[in-house]
DRENDO-1510 file (C-alpha; in Angstrom, 1 decimal, always signed):
<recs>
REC; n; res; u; v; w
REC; 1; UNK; +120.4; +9.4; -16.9 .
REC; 2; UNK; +121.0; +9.9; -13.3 .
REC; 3; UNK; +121.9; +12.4; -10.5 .
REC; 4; UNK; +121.9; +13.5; -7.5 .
REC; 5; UNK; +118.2; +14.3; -6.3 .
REC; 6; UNK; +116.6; +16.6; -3.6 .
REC; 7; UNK; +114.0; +14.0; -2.2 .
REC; 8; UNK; +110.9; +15.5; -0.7 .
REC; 9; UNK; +112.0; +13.8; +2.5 .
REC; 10; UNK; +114.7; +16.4; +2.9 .
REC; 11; UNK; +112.4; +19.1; +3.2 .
REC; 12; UNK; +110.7; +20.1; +6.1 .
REC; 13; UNK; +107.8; +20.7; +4.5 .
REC; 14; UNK; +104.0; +19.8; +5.2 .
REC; 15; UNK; +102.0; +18.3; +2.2 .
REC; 16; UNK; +98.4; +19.5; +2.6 .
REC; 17; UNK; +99.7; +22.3; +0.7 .
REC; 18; UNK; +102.1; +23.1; -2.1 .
REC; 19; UNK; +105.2; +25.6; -1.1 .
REC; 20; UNK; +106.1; +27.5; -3.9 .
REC; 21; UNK; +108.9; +26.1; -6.4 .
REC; 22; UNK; +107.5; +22.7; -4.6 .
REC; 23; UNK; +105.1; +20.2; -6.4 .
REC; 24; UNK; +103.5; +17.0; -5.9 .
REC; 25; UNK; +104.5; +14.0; -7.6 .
REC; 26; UNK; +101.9; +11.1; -6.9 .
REC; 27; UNK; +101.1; +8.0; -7.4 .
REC; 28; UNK; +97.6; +5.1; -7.2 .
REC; 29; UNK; +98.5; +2.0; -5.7 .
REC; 30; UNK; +96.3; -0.4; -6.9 .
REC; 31; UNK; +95.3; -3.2; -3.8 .
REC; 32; UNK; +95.7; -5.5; -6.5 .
REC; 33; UNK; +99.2; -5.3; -7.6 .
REC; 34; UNK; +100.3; -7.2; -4.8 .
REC; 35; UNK; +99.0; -10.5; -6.3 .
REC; 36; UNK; +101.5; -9.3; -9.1 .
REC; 37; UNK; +104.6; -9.4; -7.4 .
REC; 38; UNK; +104.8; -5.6; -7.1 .
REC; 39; UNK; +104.7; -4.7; -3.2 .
REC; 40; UNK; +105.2; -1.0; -2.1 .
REC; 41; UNK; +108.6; -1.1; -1.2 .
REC; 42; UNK; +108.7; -1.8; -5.3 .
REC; 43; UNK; +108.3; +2.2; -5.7 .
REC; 44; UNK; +110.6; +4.6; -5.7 .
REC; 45; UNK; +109.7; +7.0; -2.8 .
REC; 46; UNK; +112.4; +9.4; -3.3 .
REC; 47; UNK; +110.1; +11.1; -6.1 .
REC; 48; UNK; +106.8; +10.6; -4.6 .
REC; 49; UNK; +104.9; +12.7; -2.7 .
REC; 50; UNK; +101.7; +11.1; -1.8 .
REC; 51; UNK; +100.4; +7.3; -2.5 .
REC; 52; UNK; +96.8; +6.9; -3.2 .
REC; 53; UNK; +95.6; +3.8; -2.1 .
REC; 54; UNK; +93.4; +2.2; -4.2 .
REC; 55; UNK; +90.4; +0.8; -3.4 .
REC; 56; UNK; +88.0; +1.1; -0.3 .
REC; 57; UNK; +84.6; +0.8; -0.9 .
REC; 58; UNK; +81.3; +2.3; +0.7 .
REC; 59; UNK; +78.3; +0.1; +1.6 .
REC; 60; UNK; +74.6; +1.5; +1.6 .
REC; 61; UNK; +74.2; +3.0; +4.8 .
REC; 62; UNK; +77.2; +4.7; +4.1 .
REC; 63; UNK; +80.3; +2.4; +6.1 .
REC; 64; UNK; +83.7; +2.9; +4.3 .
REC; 65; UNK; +85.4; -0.6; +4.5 .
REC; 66; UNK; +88.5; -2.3; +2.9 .
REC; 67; UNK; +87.5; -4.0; -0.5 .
REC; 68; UNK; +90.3; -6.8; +0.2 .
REC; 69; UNK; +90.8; -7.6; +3.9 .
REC; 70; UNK; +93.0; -9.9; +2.9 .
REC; 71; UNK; +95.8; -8.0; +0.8 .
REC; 72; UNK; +94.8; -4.4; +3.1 .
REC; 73; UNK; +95.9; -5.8; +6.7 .
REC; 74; UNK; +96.7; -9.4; +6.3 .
REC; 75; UNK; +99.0; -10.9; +3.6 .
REC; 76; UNK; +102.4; -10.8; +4.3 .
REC; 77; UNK; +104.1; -8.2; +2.6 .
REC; 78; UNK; +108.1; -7.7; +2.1 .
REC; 79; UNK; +110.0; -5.3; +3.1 .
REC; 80; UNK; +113.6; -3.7; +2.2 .
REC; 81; UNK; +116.8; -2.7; +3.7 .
REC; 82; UNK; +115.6; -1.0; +7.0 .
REC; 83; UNK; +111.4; -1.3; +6.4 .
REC; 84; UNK; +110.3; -4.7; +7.8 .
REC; 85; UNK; +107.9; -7.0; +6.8 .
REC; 86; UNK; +103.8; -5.7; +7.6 .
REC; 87; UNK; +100.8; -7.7; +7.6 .
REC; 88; UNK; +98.8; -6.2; +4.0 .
REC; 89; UNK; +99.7; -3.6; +2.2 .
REC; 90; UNK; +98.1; -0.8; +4.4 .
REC; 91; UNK; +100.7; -1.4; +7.0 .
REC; 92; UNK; +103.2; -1.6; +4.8 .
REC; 93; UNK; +103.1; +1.8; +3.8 .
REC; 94; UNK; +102.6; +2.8; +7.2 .
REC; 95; UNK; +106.1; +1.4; +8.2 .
REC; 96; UNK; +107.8; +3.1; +4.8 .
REC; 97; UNK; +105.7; +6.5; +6.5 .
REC; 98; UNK; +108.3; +6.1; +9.3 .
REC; 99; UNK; +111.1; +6.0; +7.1 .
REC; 100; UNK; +110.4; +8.5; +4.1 .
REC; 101; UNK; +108.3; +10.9; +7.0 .
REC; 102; UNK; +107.0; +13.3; +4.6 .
REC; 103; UNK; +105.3; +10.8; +2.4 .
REC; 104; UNK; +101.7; +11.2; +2.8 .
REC; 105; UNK; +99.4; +8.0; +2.3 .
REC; 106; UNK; +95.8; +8.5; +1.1 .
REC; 107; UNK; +93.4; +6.1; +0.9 .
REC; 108; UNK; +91.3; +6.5; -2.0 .
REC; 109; UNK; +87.4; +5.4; -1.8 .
REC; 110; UNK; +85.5; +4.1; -5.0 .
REC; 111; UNK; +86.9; +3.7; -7.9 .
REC; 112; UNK; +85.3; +2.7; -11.6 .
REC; 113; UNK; +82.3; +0.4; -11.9 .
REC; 114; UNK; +80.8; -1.8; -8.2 .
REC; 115; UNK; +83.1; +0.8; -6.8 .
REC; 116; UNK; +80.9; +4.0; -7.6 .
REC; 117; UNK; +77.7; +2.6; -7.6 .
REC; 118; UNK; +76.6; +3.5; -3.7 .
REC; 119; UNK; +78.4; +7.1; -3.5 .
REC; 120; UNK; +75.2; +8.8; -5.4 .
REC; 121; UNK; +72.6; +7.1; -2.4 .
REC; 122; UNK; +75.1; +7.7; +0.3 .
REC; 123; UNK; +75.8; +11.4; -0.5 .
REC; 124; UNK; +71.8; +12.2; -0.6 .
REC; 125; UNK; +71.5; +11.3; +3.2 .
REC; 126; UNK; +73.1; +13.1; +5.9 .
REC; 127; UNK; +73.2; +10.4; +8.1 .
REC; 128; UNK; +75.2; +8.1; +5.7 .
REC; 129; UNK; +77.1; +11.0; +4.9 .
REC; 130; UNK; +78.2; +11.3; +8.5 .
REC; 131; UNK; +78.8; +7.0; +9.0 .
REC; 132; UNK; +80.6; +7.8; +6.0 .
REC; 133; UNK; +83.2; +10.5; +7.4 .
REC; 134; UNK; +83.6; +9.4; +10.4 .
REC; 135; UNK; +83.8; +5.2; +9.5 .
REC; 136; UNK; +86.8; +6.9; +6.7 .
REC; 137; UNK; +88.0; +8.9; +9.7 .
REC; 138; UNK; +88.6; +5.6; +11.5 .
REC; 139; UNK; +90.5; +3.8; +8.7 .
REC; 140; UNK; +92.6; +6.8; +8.8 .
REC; 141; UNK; +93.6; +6.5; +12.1 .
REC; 142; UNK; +93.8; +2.6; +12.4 .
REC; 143; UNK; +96.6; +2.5; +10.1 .
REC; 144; UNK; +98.2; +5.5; +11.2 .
REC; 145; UNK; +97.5; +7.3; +7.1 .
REC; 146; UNK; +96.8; +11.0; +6.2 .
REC; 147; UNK; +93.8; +11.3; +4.4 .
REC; 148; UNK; +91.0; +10.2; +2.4 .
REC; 149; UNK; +90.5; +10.9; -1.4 .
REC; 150; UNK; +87.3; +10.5; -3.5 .
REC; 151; UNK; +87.3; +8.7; -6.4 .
REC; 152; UNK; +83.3; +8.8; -7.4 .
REC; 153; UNK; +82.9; +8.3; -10.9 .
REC; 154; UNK; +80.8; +10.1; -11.2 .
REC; 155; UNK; +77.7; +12.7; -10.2 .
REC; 156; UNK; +75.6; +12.9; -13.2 .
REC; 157; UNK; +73.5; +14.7; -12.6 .
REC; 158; UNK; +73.0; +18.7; -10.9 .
REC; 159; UNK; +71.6; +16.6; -7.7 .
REC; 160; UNK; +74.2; +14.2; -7.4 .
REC; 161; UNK; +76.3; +17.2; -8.2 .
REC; 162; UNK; +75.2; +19.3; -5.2 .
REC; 163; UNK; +75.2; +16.0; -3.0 .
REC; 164; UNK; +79.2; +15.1; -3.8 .
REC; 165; UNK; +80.2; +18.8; -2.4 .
REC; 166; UNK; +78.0; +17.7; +0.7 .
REC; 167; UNK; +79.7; +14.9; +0.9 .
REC; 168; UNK; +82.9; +16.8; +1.1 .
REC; 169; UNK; +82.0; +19.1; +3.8 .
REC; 170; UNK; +80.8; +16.2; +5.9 .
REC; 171; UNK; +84.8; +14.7; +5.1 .
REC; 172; UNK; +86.4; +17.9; +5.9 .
REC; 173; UNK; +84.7; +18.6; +9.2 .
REC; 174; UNK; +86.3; +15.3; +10.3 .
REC; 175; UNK; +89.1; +15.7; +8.4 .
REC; 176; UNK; +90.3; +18.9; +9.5 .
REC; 177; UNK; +93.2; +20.8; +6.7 .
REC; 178; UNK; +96.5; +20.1; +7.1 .
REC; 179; UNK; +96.4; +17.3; +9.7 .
REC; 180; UNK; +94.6; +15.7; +7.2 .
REC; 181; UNK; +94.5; +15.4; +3.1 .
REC; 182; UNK; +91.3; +15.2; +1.3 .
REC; 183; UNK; +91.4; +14.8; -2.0 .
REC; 184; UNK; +89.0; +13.7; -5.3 .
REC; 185; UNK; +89.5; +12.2; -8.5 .
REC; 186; UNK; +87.4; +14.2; -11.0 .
REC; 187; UNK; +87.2; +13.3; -15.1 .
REC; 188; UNK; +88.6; +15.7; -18.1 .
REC; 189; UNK; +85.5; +15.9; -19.8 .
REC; 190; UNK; +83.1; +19.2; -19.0 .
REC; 191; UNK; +80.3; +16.6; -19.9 .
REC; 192; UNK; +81.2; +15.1; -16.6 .
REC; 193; UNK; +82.4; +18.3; -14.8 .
REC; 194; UNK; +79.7; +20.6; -15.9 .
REC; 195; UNK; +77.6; +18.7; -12.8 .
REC; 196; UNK; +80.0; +20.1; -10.1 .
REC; 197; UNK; +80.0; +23.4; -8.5 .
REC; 198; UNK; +83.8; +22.9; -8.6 .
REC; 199; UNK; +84.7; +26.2; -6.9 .
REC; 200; UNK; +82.8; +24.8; -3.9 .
REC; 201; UNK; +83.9; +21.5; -4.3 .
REC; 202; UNK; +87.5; +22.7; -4.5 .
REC; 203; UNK; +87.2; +24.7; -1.2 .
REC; 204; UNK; +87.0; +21.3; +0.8 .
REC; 205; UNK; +89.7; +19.8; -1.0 .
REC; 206; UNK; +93.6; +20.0; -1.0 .
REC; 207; UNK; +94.3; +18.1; -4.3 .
REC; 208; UNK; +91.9; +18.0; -7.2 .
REC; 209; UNK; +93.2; +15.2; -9.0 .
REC; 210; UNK; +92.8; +15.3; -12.9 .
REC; 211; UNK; +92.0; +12.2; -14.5 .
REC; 212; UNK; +93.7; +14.0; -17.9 .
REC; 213; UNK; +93.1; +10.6; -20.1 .
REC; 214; UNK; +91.1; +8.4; -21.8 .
REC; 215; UNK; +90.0; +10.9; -24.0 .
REC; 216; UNK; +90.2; +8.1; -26.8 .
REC; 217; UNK; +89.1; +4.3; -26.4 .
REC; 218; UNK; +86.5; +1.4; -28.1 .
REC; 219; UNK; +84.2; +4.3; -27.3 .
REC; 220; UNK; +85.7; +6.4; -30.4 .
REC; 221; UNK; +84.9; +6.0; -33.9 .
REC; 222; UNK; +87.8; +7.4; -35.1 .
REC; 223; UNK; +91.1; +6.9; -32.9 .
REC; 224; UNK; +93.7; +9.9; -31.2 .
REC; 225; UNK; +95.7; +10.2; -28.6 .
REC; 226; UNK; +94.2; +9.1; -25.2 .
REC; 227; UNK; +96.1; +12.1; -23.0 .
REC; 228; UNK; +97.2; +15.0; -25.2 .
REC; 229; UNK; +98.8; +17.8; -23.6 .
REC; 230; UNK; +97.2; +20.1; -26.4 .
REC; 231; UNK; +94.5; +20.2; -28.4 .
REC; 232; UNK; +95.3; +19.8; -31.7 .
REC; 233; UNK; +94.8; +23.0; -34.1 .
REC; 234; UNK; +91.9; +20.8; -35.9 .
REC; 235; UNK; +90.3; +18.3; -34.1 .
REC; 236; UNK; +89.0; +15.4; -36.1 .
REC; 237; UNK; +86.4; +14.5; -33.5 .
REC; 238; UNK; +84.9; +16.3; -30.7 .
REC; 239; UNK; +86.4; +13.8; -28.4 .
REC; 240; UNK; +89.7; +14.8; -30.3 .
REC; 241; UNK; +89.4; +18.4; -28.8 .
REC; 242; UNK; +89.8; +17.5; -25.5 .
REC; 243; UNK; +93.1; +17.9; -24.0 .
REC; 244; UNK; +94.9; +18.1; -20.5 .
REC; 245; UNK; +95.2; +21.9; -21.0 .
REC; 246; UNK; +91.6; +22.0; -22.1 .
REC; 247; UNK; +90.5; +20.3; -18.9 .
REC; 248; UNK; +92.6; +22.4; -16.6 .
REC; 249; UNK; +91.4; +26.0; -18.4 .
REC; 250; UNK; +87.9; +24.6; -17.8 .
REC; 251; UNK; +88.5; +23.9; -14.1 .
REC; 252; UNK; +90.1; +26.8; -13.1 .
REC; 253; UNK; +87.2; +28.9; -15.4 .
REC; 254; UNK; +84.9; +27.6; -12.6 .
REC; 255; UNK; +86.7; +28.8; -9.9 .
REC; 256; UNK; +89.3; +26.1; -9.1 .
REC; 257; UNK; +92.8; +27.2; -7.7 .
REC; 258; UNK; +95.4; +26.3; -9.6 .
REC; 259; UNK; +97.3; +24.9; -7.1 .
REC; 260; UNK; +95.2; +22.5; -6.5 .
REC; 261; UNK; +95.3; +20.4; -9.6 .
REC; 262; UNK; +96.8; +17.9; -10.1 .
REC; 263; UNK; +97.7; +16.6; -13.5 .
REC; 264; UNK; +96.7; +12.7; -14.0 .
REC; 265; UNK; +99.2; +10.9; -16.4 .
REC; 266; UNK; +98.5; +7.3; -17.5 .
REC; 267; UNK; +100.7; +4.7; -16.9 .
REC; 268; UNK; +99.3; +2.6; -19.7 .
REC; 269; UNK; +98.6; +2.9; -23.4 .
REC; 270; UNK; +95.2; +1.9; -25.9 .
REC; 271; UNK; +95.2; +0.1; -28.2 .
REC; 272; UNK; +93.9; +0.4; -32.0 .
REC; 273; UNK; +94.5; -2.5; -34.3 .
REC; 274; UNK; +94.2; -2.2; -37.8 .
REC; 275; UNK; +94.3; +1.6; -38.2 .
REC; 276; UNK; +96.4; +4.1; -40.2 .
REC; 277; UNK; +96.6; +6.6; -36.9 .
REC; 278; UNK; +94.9; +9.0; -35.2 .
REC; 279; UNK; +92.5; +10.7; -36.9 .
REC; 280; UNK; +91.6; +7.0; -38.8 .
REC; 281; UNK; +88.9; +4.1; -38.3 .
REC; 282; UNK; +90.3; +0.5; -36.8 .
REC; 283; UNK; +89.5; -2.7; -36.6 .
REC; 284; UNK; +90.3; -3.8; -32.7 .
REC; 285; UNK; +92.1; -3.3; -30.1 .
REC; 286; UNK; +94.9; -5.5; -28.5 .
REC; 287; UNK; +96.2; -6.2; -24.9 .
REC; 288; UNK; +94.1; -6.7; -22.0 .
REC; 289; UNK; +90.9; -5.4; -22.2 .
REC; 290; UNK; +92.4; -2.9; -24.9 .
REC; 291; UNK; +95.0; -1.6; -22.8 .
REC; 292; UNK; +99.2; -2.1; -22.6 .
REC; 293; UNK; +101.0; -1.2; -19.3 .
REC; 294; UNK; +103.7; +1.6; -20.0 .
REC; 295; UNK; +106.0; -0.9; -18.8 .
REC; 296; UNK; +105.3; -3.3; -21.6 .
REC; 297; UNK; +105.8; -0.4; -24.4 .
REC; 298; UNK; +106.8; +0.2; -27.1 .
REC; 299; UNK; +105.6; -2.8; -28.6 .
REC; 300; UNK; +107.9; -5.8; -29.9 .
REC; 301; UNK; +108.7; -4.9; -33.3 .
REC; 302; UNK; +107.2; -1.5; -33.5 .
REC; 303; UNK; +108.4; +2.2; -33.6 .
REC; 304; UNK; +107.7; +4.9; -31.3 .
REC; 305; UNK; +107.1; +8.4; -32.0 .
REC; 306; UNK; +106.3; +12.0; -29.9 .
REC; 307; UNK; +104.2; +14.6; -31.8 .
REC; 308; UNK; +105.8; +17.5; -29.5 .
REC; 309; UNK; +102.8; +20.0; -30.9 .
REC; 310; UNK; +100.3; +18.0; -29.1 .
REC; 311; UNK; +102.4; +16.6; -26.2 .
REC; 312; UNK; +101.4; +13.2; -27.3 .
REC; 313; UNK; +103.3; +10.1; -28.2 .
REC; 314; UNK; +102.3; +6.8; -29.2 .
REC; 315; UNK; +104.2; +3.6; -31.5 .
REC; 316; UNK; +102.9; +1.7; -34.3 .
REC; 317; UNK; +103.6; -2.1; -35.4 .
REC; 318; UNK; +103.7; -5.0; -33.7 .
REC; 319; UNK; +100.9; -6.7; -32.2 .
REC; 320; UNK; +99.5; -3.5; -30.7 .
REC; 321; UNK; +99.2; -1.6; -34.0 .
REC; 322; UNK; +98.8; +2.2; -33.2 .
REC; 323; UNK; +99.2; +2.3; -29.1 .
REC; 324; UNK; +98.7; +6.0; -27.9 .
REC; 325; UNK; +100.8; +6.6; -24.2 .
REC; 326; UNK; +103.0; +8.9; -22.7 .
REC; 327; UNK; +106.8; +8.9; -22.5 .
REC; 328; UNK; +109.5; +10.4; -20.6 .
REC; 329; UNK; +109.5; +12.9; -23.1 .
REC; 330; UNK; +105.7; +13.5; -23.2 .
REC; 331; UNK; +105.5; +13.7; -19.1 .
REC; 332; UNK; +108.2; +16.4; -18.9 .
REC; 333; UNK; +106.3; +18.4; -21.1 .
REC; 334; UNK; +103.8; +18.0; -19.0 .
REC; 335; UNK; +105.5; +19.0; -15.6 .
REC; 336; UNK; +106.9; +22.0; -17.2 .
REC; 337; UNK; +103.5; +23.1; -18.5 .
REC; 338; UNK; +102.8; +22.2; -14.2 .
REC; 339; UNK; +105.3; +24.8; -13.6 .
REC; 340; UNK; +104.3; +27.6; -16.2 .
REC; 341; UNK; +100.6; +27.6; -15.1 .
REC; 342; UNK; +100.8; +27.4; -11.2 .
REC; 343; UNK; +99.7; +23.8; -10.8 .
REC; 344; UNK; +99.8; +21.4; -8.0 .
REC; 345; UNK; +101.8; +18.7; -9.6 .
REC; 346; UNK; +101.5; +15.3; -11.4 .
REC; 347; UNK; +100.1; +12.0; -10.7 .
REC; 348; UNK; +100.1; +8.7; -12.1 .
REC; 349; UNK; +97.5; +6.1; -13.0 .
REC; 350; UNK; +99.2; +3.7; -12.2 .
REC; 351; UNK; +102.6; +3.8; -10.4 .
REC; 352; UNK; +103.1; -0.2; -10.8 .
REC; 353; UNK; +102.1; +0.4; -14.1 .
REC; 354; UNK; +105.2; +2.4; -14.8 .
REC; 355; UNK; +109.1; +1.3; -15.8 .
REC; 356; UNK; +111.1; +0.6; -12.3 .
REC; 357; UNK; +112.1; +3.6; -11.2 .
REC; 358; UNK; +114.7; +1.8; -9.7 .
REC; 359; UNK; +116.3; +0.1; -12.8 .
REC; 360; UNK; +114.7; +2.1; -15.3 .
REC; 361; UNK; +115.2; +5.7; -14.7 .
REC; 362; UNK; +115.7; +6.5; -18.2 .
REC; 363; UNK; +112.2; +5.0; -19.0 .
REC; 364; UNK; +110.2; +5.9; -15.6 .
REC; 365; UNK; +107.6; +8.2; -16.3 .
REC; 366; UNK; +107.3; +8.7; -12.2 .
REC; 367; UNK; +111.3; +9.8; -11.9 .
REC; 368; UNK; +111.0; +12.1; -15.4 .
REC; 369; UNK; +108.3; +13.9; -14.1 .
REC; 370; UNK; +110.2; +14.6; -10.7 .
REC; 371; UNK; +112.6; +15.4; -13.2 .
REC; 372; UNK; +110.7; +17.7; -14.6 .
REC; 373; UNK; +108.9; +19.2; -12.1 .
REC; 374; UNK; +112.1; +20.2; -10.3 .
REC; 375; UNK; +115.1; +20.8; -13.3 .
REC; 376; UNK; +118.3; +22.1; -12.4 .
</recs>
């Protein structure tokens, strides 16, 4: 499929907030993806809104600073057409900035594991709350980006809970709306949420961004769909209850505006070897670390189905056995449920996870949710 499309860039319209009939369509970029042959100029930035630029890291006392010097500001990175060549991938983006000038560039601090471990110190203090705002501040500004987003996975507790929308205050006093983006990643599950005073939280923030997967994993006894739209009329698990919708009723319960949040879609499907399907025990798991990039599915040798009830899809056979992902047909039943229920848009985890946009607009998940998001 293909057509004609109304880019962002032909608007004249600021991102820090959503116009109405406008949404986001975002993307993570991953530091790491250019050691994989995917630079920036590999996206498709004629349906994407905002990149989030995955990771920088906070030390102790509270200084935000790049987790990869190297692939950030130094390696050399290719350009296209009319965007030259940058030193790392930070510039990089900066140049495409110039061409595409309503793409906003975030860079995104934390992230899973070593990446989250300082945040819960950090946010206690006030002092390494300020280093922190103002060291993010000068990231910002030395590579000529929009904003900072928060990726702390995650307060666990009522304290760490009170400390994170500190934390956030400190960012937006420096990072003053709509010069500036500030924006957090936030888990689907309410056992995670229920620490955050979200309506306060979401007062400093211009995008909540809904991590709306891995509701099932190695973590499950039983396996299901890892991003549902729905939840299913009877859940075979209390995991199995949670869905996207479930997530986004719960956030905007407590006080979150719609518009703010943003739908996460995963770019990559888990794995459950030896099982019958969802609702069933397995042996294993297959791919790396359990996972498949959306780009490498369906599996070889397998066939893929959508349960449309659920907005879930998923293929069984092959080396994967059942793999649970999201499709093109999956996504723009997400975007439309965007568009019914006031929300800010969509993003992906990741967007070099996805098919090329470029060659594969059929299969992108990124280009059918712009698809979706804006129909005509």
């Amino acid at each position: 499929m293909s057509r004609s499309l109304p880019p962002y860039f032909d608007h004249d319209t600021n991102f820090s907030t959503p116009l109405e009939n406008m949404y986001w369509n975002a993307v993570y970029y991953p530091n790491w993806r250019i050691y994989r042959d995917q630079p920036p100029v590999s996206l498709n930035f004629d349906v994407i809104s905002h990149v989030f630029y995955a990771f920088a890291w906070v030390k102790p006392d509270g200084t935000v600073y790049l987790s990869d010097e190297w692939a950030d500001a130094q390696i050399p990175v290719p350009g296209v057409g009319d965007v030259p060549e940058a030193k790392g991938c930070l510039n990089s983006f900066a140049l495409l900035k110039k061409k595409y000038t309503k793409l906003r560039v975030v860079l995104s601090v934390g992230g899973g594991g070593k990446g989250s471990e300082p945040f819960a110190a950090v946010a206690r203090n006030p002092a390494s709350r300020e280093r922190f705002a103002q060291t993010a501040l000068g990231l910002v500004q030395q590579f000529g980006i929009d904003g900072i987003d928060i990726d702390w996975e995650h307060p666990s507790d009522a304290r760490q809970g009170e400390d994170y929308v500190a934390l956030l205050a400190t960012l937006r006093a420096h990072l003053p709306a709509p010069q500036y983006t500030l924006s957090t990643a936030l888990p689907a599950g309410q056992w995670a949420l229920q620490h955050i005073n979200l309506a306060h939280a979401s007062h400093y923030l211009d995008m909540v961004n809904l991590m709306a997967y891995d509701f099932s994993g190695p973590w499950v006894k039983k396996c299901g769909h890892h991003a549902q739209l729905f939840t299913p009329h009877v859940p075979h698990s209390a995991e199995a209850a949670i869905s996207c919708h479930s997530a986004v009723s719960y956030m905007v319960r407590q006080g979150v505006q719609p518009q703010k949040i943003v739908l996460g879609v995963p770019a990559y499907g888990r794995s459950f070897t030896g099982s019958k399907g969802v609702g069933h025990s397995y042996s294993g798991h297959a791919g790396e670390e359990g996972t498949f990039e959306y780009r490498d599915l369906p599996r070889p040798g397998s066939k893929e189905h959508v349960d449309e009830q659920v907005g879930a899809a998923y293929c069984v056979g092959g080396d994967g056995g059942f793999v649970t992902y999201d499709t093109p047909q999956t996504v723009r039943l997400k975007a439309k449920y965007v568009r019914q229920n006031g929300l800010g848009g969509l993003f992906y985890w990741t967007g070099t996870g996805d098919a090329s946009a470029h060659s594969q607009k059929d299969r992108s998940l990124v280009y059918n949710g712009f698809l979706g998001l804006f129909p005509q």
